[in-house]
C-alpha positions as CSV (number, residue, x, y, z in Angstrom):
1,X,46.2,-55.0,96.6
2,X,42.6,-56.8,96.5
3,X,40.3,-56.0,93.6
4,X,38.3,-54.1,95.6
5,X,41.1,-51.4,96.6
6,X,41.7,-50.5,93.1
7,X,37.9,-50.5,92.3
8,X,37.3,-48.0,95.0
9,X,40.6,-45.9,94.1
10,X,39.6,-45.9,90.1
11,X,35.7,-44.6,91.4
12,X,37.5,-41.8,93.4
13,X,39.5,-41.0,90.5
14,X,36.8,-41.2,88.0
15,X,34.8,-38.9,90.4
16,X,37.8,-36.6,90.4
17,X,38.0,-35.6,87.0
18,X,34.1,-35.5,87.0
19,X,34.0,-33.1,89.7
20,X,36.9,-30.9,88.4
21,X,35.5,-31.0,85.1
22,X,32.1,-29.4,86.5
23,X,34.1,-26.8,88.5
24,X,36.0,-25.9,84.4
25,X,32.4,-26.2,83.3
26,X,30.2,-23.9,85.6
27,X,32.7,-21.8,86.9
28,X,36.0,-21.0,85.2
29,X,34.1,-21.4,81.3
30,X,30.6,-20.8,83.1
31,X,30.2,-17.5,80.5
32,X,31.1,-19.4,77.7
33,X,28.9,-22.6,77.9
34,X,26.1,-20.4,79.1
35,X,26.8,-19.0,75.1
36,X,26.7,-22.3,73.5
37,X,23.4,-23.2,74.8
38,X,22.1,-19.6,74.5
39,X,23.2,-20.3,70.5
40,X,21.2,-23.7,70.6
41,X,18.3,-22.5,71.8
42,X,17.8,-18.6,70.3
43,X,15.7,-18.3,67.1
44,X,17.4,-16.1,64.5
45,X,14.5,-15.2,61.9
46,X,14.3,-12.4,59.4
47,X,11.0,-10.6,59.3
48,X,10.5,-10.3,55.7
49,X,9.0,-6.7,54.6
50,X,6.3,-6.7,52.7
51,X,6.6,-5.4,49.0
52,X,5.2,-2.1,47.9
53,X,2.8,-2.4,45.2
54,X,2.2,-0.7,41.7
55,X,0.0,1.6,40.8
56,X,-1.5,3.3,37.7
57,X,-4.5,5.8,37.1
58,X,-7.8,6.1,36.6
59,X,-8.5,9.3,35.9
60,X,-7.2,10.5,38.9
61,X,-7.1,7.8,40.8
62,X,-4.7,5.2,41.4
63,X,-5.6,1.5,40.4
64,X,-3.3,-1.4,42.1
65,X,-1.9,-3.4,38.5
66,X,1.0,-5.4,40.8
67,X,-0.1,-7.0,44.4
68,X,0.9,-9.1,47.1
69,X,-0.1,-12.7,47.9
70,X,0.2,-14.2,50.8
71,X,2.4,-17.5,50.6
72,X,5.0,-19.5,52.5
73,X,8.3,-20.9,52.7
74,X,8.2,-24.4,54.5
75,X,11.2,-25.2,56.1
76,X,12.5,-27.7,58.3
77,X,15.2,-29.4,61.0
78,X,16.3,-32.3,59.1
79,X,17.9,-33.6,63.0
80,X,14.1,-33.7,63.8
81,X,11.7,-33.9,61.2
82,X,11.4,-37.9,59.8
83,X,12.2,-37.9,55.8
84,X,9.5,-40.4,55.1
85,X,6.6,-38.3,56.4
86,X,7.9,-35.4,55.4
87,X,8.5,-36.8,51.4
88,X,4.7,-38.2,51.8
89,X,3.4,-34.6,53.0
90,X,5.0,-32.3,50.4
91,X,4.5,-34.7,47.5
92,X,0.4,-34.3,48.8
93,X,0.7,-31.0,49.5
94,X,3.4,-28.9,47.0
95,X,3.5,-28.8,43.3
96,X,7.7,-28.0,43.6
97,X,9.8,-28.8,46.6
98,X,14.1,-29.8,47.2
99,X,14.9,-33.2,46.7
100,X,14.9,-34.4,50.4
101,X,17.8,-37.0,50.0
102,X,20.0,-33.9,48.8
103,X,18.9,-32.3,52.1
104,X,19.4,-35.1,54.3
105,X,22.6,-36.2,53.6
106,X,24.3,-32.4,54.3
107,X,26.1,-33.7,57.3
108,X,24.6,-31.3,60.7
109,X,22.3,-29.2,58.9
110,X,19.5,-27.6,61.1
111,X,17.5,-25.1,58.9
112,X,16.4,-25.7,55.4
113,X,13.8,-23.9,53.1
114,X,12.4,-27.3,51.2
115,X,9.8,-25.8,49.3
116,X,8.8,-21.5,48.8
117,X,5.5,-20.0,47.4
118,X,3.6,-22.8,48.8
119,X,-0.7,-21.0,48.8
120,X,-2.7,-20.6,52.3
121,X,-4.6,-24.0,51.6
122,X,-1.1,-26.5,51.2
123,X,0.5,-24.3,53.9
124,X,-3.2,-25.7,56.3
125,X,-2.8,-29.1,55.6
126,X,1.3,-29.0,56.6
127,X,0.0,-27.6,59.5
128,X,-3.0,-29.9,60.7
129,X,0.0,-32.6,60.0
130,X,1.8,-31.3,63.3
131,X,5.3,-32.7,61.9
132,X,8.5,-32.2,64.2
133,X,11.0,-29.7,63.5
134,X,8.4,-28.2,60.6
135,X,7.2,-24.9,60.3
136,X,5.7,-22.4,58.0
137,X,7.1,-18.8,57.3
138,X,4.9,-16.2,56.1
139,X,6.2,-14.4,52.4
140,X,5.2,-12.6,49.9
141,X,4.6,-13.8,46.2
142,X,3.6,-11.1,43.4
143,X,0.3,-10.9,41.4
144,X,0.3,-9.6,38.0
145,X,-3.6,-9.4,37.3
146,X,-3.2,-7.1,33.9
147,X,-1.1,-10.2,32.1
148,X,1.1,-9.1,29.6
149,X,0.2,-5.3,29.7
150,X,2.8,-2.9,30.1
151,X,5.2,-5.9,31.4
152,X,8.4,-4.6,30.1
153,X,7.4,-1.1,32.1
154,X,7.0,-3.4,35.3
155,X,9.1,-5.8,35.3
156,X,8.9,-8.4,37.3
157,X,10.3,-10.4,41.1
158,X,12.9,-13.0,40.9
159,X,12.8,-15.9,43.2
160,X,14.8,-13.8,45.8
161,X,12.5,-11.4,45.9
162,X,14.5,-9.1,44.0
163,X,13.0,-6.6,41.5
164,X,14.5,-7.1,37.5
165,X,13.9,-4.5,35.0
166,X,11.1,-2.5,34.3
167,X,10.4,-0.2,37.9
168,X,10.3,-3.6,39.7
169,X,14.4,-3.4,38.9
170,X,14.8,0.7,39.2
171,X,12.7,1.4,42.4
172,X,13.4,-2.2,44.0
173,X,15.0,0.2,46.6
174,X,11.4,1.7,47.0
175,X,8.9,-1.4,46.2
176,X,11.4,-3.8,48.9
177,X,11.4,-1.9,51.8
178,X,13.8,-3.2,54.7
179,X,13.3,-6.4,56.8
180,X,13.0,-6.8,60.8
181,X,15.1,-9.0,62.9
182,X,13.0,-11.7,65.5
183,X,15.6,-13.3,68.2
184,X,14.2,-15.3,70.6
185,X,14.6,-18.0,73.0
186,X,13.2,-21.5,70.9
187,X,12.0,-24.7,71.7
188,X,13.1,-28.3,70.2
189,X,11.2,-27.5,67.4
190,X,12.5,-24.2,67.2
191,X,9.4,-22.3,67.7
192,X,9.6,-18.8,69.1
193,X,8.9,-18.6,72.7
194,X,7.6,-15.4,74.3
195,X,9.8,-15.4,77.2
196,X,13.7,-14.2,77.6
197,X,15.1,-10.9,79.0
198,X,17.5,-10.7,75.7
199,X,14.5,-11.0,73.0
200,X,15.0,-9.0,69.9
201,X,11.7,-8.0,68.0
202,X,13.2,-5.1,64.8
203,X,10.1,-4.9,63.1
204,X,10.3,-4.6,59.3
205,X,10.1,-1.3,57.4
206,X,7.4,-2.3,54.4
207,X,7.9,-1.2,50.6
208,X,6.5,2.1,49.2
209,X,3.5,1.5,47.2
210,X,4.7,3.8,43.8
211,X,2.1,4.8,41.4
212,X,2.7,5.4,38.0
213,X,1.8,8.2,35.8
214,X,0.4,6.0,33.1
215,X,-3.4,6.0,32.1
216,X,-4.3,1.9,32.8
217,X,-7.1,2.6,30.2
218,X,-4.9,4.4,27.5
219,X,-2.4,2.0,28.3
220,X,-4.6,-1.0,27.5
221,X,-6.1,0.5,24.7
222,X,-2.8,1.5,23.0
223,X,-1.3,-1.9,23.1
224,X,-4.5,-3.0,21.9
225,X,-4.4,-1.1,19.1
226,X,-0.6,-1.5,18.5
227,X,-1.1,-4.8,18.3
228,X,-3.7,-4.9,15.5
229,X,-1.5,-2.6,13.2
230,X,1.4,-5.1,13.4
231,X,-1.3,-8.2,12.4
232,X,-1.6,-6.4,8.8
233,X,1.7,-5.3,8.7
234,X,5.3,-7.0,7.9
235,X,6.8,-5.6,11.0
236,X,6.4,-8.4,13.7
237,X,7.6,-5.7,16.6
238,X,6.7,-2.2,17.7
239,X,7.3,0.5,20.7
240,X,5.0,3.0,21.6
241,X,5.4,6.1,24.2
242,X,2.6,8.7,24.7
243,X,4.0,11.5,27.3
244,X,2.5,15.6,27.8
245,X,4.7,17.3,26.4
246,X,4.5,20.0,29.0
247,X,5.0,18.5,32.0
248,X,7.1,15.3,31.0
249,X,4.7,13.2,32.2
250,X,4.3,9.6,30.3
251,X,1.0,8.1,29.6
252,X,1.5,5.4,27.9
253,X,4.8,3.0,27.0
254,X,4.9,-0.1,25.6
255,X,6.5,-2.5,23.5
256,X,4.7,-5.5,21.3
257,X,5.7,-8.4,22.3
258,X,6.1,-8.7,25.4
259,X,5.3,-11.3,28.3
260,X,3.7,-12.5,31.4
261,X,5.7,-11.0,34.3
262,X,4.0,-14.1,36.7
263,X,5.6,-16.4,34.7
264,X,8.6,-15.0,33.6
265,X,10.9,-17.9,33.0
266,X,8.6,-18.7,30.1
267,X,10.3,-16.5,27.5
268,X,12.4,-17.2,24.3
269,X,15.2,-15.0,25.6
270,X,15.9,-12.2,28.0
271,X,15.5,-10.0,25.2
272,X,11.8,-10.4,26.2
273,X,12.1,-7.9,29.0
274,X,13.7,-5.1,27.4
275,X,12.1,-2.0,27.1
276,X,12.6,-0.8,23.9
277,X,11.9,2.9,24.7
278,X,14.3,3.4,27.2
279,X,17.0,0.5,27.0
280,X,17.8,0.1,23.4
281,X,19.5,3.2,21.2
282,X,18.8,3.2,17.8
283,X,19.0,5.8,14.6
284,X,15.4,7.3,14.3
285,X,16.8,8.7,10.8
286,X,14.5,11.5,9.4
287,X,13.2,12.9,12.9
288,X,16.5,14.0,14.0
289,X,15.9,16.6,11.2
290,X,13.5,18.2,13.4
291,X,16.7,19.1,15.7
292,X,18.4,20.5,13.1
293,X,16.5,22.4,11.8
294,X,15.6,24.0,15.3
295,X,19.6,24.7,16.2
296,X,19.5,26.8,13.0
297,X,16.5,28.7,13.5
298,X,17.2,29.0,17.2
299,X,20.2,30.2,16.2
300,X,19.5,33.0,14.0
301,X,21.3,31.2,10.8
302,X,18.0,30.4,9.2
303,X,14.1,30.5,8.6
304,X,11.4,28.3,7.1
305,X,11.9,30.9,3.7
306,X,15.4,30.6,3.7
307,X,16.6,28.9,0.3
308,X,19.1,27.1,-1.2
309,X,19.7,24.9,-4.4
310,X,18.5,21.3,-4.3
311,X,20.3,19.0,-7.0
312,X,19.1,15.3,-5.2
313,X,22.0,14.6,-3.7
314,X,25.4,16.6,-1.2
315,X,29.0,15.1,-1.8
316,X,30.8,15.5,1.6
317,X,33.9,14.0,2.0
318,X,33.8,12.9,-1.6
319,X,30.8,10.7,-0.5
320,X,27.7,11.4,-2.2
321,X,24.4,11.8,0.4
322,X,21.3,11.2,-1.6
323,X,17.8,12.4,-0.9
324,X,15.5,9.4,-0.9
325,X,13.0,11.7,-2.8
326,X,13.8,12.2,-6.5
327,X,11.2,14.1,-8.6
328,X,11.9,17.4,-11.0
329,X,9.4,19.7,-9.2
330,X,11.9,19.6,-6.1
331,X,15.1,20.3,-8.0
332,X,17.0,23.6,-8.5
333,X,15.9,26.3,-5.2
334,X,13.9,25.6,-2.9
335,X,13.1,27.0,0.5
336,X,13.4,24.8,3.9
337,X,10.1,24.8,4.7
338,X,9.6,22.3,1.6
339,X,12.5,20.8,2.4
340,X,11.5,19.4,5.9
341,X,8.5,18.6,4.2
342,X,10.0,16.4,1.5
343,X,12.6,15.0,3.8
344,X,15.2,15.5,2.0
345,X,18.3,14.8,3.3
346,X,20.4,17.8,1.4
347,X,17.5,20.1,3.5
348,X,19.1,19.4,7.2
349,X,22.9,19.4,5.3
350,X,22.0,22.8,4.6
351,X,21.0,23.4,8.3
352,X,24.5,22.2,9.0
353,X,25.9,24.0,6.5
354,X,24.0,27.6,7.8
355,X,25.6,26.5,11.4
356,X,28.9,27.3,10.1
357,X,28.1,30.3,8.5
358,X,29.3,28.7,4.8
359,X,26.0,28.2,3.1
360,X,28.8,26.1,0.7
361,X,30.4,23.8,3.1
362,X,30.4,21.9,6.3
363,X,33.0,23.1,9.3
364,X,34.3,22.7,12.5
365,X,31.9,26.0,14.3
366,X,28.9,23.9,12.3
367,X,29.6,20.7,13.6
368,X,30.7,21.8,17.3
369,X,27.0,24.0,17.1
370,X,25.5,21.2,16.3
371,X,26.7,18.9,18.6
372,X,26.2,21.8,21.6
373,X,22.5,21.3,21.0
374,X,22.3,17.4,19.9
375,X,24.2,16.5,23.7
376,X,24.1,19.6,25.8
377,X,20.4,21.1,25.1
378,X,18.6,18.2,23.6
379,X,20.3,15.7,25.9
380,X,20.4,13.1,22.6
381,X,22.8,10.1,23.7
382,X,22.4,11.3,27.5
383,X,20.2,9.4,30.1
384,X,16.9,11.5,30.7
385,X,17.0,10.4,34.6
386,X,13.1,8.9,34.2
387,X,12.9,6.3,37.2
388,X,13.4,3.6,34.1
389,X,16.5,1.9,33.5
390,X,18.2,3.4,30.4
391,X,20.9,3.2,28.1
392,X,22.9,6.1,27.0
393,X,23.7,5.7,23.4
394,X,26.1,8.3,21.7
395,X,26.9,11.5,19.7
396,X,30.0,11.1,17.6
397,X,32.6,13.9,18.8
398,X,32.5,16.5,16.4
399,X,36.0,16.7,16.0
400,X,37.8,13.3,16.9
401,X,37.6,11.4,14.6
402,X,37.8,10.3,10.9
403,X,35.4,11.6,8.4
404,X,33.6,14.5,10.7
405,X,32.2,16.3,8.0
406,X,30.2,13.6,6.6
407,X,29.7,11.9,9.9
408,X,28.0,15.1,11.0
409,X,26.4,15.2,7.7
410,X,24.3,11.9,8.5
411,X,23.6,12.7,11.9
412,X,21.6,15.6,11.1
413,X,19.1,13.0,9.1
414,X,19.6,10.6,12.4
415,X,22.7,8.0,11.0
416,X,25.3,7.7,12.7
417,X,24.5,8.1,16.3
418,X,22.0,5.9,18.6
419,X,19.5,7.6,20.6
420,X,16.8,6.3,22.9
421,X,13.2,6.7,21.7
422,X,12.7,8.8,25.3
423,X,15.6,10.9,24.6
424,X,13.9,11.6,21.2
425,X,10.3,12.3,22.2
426,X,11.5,14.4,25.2
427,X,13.7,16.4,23.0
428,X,11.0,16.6,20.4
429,X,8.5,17.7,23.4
430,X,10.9,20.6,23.5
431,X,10.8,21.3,20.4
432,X,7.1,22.1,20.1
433,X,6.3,23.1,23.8
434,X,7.6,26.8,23.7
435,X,11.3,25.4,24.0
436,X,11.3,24.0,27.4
437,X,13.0,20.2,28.2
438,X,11.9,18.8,31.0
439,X,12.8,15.8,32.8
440,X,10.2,13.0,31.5
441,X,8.6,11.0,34.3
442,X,6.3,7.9,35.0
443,X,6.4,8.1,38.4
444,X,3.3,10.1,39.6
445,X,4.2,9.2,43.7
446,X,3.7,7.2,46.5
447,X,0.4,6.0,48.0
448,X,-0.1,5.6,51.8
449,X,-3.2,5.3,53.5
450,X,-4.7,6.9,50.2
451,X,-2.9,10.0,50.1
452,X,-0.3,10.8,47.1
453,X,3.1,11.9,48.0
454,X,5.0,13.1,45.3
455,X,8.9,11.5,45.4
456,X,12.0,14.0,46.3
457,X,12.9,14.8,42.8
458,X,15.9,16.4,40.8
459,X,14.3,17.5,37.7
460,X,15.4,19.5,35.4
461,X,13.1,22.0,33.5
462,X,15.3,24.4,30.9
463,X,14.2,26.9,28.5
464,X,17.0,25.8,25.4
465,X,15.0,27.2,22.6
466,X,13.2,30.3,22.1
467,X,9.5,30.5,21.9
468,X,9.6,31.8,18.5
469,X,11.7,29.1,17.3
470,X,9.2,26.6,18.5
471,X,6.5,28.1,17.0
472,X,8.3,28.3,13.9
473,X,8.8,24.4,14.3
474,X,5.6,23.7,15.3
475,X,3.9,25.5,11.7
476,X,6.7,23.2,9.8
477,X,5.9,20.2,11.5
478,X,1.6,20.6,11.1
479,X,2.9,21.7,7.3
480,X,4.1,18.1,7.0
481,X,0.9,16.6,7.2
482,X,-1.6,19.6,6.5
483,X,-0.6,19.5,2.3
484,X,1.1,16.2,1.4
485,X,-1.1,14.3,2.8
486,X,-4.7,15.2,4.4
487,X,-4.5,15.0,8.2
488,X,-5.6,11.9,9.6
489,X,-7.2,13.2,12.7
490,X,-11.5,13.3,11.5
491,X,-12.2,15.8,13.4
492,X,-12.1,19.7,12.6
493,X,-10.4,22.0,15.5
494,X,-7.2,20.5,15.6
495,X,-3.5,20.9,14.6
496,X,-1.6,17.9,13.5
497,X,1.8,17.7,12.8
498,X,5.1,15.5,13.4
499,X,8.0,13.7,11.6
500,X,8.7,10.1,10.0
501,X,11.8,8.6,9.6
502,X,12.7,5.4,8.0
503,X,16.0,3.9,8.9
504,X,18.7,1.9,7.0
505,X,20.2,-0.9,9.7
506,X,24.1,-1.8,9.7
507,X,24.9,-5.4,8.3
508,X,28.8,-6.3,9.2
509,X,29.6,-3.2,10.4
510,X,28.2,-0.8,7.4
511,X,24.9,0.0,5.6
512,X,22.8,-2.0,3.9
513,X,22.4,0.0,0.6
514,X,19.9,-2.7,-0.6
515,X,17.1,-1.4,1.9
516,X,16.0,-5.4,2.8
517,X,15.4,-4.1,6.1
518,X,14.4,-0.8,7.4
519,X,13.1,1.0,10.6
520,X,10.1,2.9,10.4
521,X,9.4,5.4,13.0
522,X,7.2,8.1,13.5
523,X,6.5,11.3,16.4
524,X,3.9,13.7,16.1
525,X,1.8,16.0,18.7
526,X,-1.8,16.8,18.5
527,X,-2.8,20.4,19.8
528,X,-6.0,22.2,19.7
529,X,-5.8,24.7,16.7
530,X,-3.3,27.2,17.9
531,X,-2.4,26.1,21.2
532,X,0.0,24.1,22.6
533,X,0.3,20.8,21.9
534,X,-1.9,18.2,24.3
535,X,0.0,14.9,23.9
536,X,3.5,13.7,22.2
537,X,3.2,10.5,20.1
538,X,6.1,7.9,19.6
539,X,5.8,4.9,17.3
540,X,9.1,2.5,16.1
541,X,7.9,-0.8,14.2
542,X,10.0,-3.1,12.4
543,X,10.8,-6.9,12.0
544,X,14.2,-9.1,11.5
545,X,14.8,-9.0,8.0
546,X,11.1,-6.7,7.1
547,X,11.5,-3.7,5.0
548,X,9.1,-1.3,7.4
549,X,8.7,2.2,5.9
550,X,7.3,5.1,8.2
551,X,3.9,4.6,6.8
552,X,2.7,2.2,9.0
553,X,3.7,4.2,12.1
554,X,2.2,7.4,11.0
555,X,-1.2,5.2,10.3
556,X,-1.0,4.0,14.2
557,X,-0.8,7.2,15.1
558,X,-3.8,8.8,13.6
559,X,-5.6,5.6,14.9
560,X,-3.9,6.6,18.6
561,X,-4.7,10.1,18.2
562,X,-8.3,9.7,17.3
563,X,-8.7,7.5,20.0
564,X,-7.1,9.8,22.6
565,X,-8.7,13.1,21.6
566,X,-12.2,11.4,22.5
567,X,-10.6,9.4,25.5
568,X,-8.6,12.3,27.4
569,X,-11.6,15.1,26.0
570,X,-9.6,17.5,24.6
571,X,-11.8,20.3,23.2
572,X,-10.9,21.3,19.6
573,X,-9.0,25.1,19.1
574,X,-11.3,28.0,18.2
575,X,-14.7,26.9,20.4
C-alpha cells in the first residue's frame, strides 16, 4: 500500500474520532459541558452587609461612638494577574498584604484575597494601574473615634468581621446583619457582566444600628474621674456601673484599664477585654449584708430595733466569725440598726439566725430562707439577661454540702459565693426602689432613619420585697453615712446612703488571714430627701497584691455623686 493510502486512511480516521467526539460533545453530554463553561464563566460574589453602628445619648439623643469606613479587600487571579507587577503595586500601595510566592505556587488557584482594609486612596491607585485579573471589593472596617472609652462595653470586630465581647460580641446577630448573593455571567477578568437570563442579584440585609442607654457625657466623665482616684490610690484597677434604679436602665459602666478597640491586638492579654461588671463574679463581702438584712425584715423575723448580744465574734461550726470592728461601746446588746451600721459580721449572723426562728442558732428553714431570696428573688449567682455577656457565679446549696451552717454564716457578709457586680447593684436597686427587680438594660433601641425602636424584650419586673421593707432599708442604709461619718454629698436636700465592703481574696484554695490583699467595694443611691432614690452607684477597686479598703470607693463615689446631681439636674427633696 503506497504511503499515500495510509496517509489518506489515518486522516479519515483521525476525522472520525474528531467528528464523533463532537457528536459525545454537543449532543449526548451537550447539558453537561454547557455546565462546565457556565462554572468558568459565572461570578460567585458575596454582597457583604453593612455593619450596624453604636449608639449612645446625648441627652436624648443618640450620638454614633462606633462607625463604618469604607475600605477594600484586593483580590486577584493568580492564572492572570503577572506577580512582578502585582509585588511592585502593593508594596507602593499597602502597608500589609499575603506573601505572593505563598499565593503563587497553590497549584490552580483562581481567587485570592492578597491584602484587606486597604483606604479609598491605595484602593485609586490599584485601580488607575488597570492590572489583569485584579479587582477591588468594597468592605467595611470599624471606627472607634471615643479611644479607649467604654471599650470593654463595646467590644470590638475581628478580622472576620465578627463581633468579640462587649455588645460588638452579644448583638453581633443585630450589628452584622445578613449578606446578599451576586451571580453573574464574568469576563476573563472576572468582572461582572450585566447580561445573562440566570443572574442572581440577593441584595444584603444591613446591620441594626443599636443605641445604648448610656450617657456619652457621664460616661466620659466617670472614667475620667475613676481614673484620677486610682492615680492616688494603691489599687491599680477599678469598675464602675451607674444604672436608675427604677427602670433598670444603665448609665454608665466601665472598667480602668481598658484599651483601644481599633487596635485590639495591642493588649498584654485577653484579660484586657473583660468586663469586670458583668463577666467576672467576685465576693462583694459587707454589701451582701444589705440582703440579709432585707429577707429578715421582709420576712417579718426582724426590725431595725430588734436586739441581740454582740460579744465581737459567732462560733459556728466550732469556727470562730469575727467582726472586723472591735471597740467596748459596741459590746454586750445592741440593736440591728447599729449593727448594719458598724458592719459587723455577728449583725447579718443574727439575720440568719432570726430566719430560722432560733435567735441561738443557725438551721436548715434559716439557711433554705435565705437562699430562696439570695437565688430566687434577688437573682445573686443568676444571669440578669442585660444584652451583655455574663457569667453566672454561684450560691452554695443550703443543704449539700459540708459545713452549711458556717458556709451560710459567711455568705450573709458576702464570702463564700461569687456574684457579678450587675447581679449586686440590680439586686441592691431592689432593695431601695420600693421592692421591685427589674431586668437591668443598656440597650435603649434601634435607630433607623432617626426614629428609636425599642428591641422585643422579655423583661422581668417583680415586686419581691414589700414597700415597707424597703423603706426600712433605705433609713438603715442613709443611717450609714448620715452619723458615722458626714455625708459626702455638699449639697443640702438630699439623702445619702449605701454599703462598703472590703473583701479577703483566696490564696491556694483558702483565705488569706494576713489581709495583704483586699477588695474594696462600695454601692450607694442618692435620692432627693424623701423620695426615691435617682441613681444606683457601683464602685470595686483593687490591685494584685494591694491591700484596698472600702474607703477609697466610697470617696469616688461622693466625687461621682456630686458630679451627677449637677450633671443629670436633679432637684434636692423638700423645694
Amino acid at each position: 500500500m503506497s504511503r499515500i493510502k495510509i496517509l489518506r486512511y489515518l486522516t479519515l480516521a483521525a476525522l472520525g474520532i474528531i467528528l464523533t467526539r463532537l457528536f459525545f460533545i454537543q449532543i449526548i453530554e451537550h447539558d453537561a459541558w454547557v455546565a462546565k463553561a457556565n462554572e468558568q464563566h459565572t461570578l460567585l460574589e458575596t454582597i457583604t452587609a453593612k455593619r450596624g453602628e453604636i449608639y449612645m445619648l446625648d441627652g436624648n439623643d443618640p450620638v454614633a461612638v462606633v462607625l463604618n469606613q469604607t475600605v477594600y479587600q484586593v483580590i486577584i487571579d493568580p492564572a492572570i494577574t503577572p506577580q512582578d507587577e502585582l509585588q511592585t503595586l502593593l508594596d507602593e500601595t499597602v502597608e500589609k498584604h499575603a506573601n505572593l510566592d505563598e499565593v503563587y505556587n497553590i497549584e490552580g488557584l483562581r481567587y485570592y484575597i492578597v491584602a484587606r482594609n486597604v483606604p479609598y486612596s491605595s484602593a485609586v491607585k490599584i485601580a488607575e494601574k488597570g492590572l489583569g485579573g485584579v479587582w477591588l471589593k468594597e468592605s467595611n472596617a470599624r471606627v472607634y473615634p471615643e479611644g479607649e472609652m467604654a471599650s470593654t462595653v463595646l467590644g470590638f470586630v475581628n478580622a472576620d468581621g465578627i463581633g468579640q465581647y462587649g455588645v460588638e460580641g452579644s448583638l453581633n446577630h443585630l450589628l452584622s446583619g445578613k449578606d446578599g448573593l451576586l451571580k453573574t455571567i464574568s469576563d476573563v477578568n472576572n468582572v461582572a457582566l450585566s447580561i445573562g437570563d440566570n443572574n442572581i442579584k440577593i441584595p444584603a440585609e444591613d446591620g441594626k444600628n443599636v443605641v445604648l442607654t448610656i450617657d456619652r457625657t457621664l460616661e466620659k466623665n466617670v472614667e475620667e474621674m475613676t481614673e484620677q482616684a486610682l492615680a492616688s490610690s494603691v489599687a491599680t484597677n477599678a469598675a464602675v456601673l451607674i444604672m436608675d434604679p427604677n427602670n433598670g436602665e444603665v448609665l454608665a459602666m466601665t472598667t480602668i484599664p481598658g484599651y483601644n478597640p481599633a487596635d485590639y491586638g495591642n493588649v498584654k492579654d485577653a484579660s484586657s477585654y473583660i468586663n469586670q461588671v458583668t463577666e467576672v463574679p467576685y465576693e462583694p463581702a459587707s454589701i451582701c449584708k444589705t440582703f440579709t438584712y432585707s429577707a429578715a425584715i421582709n420576712e417579718g423575723k426582724m426590725t431595725a430595733d430588734t436586739t441581740y448580744f454582740n460579744q465581737g465574734y459567732v462560733m459556728v461550726d466550732g469556727w470562730k466569725i469575727q467582726n472586723a470592728e472591735q471597740r467596748a461601746s459596741i459590746y454586750g446588746t445592741i440593736d440591728m440598726r447599729t449593727a448594719l451600721y458598724w458592719s459587723l459580721n455577728s449583725g447579718s449572723i443574727q439575720a440568719l439566725k432570726l430566719l430560722g426562728d432560733d435567735p441561738d442558732s443557725i438551721n436548715q428553714k434559716g439557711r433554705e430562707l435565705l437562699y430562696d431570696y439570695y437565688y430566687n428573688k434577688f437573682r445573686l449567682g443568676r444571669p440578669t439577661d442585660i444584652e451583655l455577656i455574663e457569667a453566672v457565679g454561684y450560691i452554695e446549696d443550703p443543704n449539700e454540702g459540708w459545713g452549711r451552717n458556717s458556709t451560710y454564716a459567711n455568705m450573709t457578709f458576702g464570702q463564700n459565693l461569687g456574684i457579678t457586680m450587675i447581679q449586686t447593684a440590680t439586686a441592691f436597686s431592689a432593695v431601695v426602689n420600693g421592692g421591685i427587680w427589674r431586668t437591668p438594660t443598656i440597650v435603649a433601641g434601634t435607630l433607623e432613619n432617626g426614629r428609636l425602636t425599642p428591641l422585643e424584650s422579655n423583661a422581668i419586673e417583680e415586686q419581691i420585697l414589700k414597700a415597707d421593707t424597703s423603706a426600712a432599708m433605705r433609713s438603715m442604709l442613709v443611717n450609714n453615712r448620715s452619723y458615722k461619718v458626714r455625708a459626702g454629698i455638699d449639697k443640702p436636700g438630699y439623702d445619702v446612703g449605701g454599703k462598703s465592703g472590703t473583701a479577703q481574696v483566696i490564696r491556694d484554695g483558702v483565705y488569706d488571714d494576713t489581709y495583704a490583699e483586699l477588695v474594696g467595694s462600695y454601692i450607694g443611691f442618692v435620692a432627693p430627701s424623701g423620695e426615691m432614690p435617682s441613681y444606683v452607684i457601683m464602685i470595686k477597686m483593687w490591685g494584685e497584691g494591694q491591700s484596698v479598703g472600702s474607703g477609697e470607693p466610697m470617696a469616688l463615689f461622693d466625687t461621682l455623686s456630686n458630679y451627677i446631681i449637677n450633671y443629670l439636674k436633679i432637684r434636692p427633696g423638700g423645694v
